[in-house]
C-alpha positions in Angstrom: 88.6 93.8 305.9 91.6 93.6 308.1 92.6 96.6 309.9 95.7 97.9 311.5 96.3 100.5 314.4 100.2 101.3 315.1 99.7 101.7 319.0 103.2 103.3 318.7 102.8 106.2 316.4 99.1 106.8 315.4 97.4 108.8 318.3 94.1 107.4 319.9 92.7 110.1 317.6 94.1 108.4 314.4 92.8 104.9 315.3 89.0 106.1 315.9 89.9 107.7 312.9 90.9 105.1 311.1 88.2 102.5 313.0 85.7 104.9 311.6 86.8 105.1 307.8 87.2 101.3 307.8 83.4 101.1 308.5 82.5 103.4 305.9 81.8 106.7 308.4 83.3 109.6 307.7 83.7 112.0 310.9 84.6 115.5 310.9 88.0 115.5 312.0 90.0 118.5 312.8 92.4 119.3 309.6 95.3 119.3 311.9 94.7 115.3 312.2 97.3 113.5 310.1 96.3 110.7 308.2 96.2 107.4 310.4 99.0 104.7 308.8 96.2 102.0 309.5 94.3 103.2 306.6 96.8 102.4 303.9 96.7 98.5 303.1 99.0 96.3 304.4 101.2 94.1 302.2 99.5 91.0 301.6 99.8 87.5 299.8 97.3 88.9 297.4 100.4 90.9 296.2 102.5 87.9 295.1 101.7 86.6 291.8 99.8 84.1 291.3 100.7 82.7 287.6 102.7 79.2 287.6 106.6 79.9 287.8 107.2 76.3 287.7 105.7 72.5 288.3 102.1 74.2 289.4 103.9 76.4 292.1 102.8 79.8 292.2 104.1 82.7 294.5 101.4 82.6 296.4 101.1 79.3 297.0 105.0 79.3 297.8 104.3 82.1 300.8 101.4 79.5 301.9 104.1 77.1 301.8 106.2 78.8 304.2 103.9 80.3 306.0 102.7 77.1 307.0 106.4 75.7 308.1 107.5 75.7 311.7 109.9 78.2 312.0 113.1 76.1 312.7 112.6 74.4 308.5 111.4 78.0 307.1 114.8 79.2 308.4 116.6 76.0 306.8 114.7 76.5 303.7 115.7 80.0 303.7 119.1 79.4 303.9 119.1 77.3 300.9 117.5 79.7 299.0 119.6 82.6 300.2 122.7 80.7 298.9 121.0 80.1 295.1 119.0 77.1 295.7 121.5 74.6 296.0 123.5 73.7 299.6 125.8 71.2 301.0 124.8 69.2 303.9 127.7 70.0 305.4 127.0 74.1 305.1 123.6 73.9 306.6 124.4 72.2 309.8 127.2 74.0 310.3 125.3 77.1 309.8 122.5 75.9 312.1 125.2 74.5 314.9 126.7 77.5 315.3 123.9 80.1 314.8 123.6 82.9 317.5 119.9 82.8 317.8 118.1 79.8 316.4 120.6 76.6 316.6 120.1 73.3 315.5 122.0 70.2 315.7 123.8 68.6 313.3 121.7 65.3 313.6 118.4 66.6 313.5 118.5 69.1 310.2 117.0 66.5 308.3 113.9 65.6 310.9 113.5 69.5 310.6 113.2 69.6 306.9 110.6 66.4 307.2 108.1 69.3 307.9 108.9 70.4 304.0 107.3 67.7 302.5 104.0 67.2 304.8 103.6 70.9 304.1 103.7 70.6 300.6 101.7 67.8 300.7 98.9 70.0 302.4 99.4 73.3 300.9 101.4 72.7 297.5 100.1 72.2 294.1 98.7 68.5 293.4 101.2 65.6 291.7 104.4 68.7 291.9 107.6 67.5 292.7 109.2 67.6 296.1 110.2 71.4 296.6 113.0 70.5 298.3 115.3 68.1 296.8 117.8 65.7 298.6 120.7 64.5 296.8 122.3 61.8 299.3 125.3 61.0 296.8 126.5 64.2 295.9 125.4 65.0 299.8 123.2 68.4 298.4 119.7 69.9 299.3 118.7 71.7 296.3 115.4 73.9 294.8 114.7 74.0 291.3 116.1 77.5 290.0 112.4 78.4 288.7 111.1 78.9 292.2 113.8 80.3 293.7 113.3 83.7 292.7 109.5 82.9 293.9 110.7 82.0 297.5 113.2 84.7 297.8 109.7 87.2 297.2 107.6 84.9 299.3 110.4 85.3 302.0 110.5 89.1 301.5 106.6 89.4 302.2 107.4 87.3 304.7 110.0 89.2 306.7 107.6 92.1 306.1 104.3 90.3 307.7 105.4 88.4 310.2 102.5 88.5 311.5 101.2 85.9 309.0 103.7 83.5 309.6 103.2 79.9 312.1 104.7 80.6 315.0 
């Protein structure tokens, strides 16, 4: 069982409370006690579905996947699956180069993404195809469109439970 205290709005008396219901006690507690929020389960990966959307992927296994990513190719990934699945070179670097908060050259986008595939290889289903595909002609990173409806959910529960993610 995992449990979860709020230290910044359940009271002392909500977390014994709540410590106490999570091992199966039940106190007498003063009716005027609201309910402690640590009670009420906490989004999880359980919630994600767990049938195939596509080349043995799950949605599961796609939060495992990015769960698993170091945070600089989880937000590359998530670029390219906030603009449909499919992005230029050109727009990812730029959009890394000149991000406020988390930049990243130009040159080393695509040793960040190498992470992608050794993840996969660990966490992914067996024999699937590389989740994230490079096209060097047409100069293009692109995700089959099955799982990107997956990721974008994985991504929810993940900007949800951060908690759960590699830092």
């Amino acid at each position: 069982m995992r449990l979860s205290i709020d230290t910044e709005t359940d009271t002392y008396e909500q977390a014994i409370a709540a410590v106490q219901a999570a091992y199966g006690l039940r106190p007498d507690v003063p009716d005027d006690w609201p309910t402690a929020s640590a009670v009420e389960p906490r989004l999880g990966p359980e919630a994600l579905g767990s049938d195939d959307i596509g080349d043995g992927w799950t949605e599961q296994g796609l939060f495992r996947m990015i769960a698993s990513l170091m945070p600089g190719a989880r937000a590359v990934l998530r670029r390219i699956v906030d603009l449909g699945g499919t992005a230029s070179y050109d727009d990812v670097q730029q959009h890394f180069a000149d991000h406020p908060t988390a930049p990243i050259s130009p040159a080393k986008i695509g040793g960040t993404l190498t992470s992608v595939q050794a993840v996969q290889r660990r966490v992914g289903p067996a024999a699937a195809r590389k989740l994230l595909q490079r096209d060097e002609r047409a100069r293009l990173y692109g995700i089959d469109p099955s799982l990107v409806e997956g990721l974008t959910r994985a991504f929810a529960l993940a900007d949800a439970r951060p908690d759960l993610l590699r830092r």
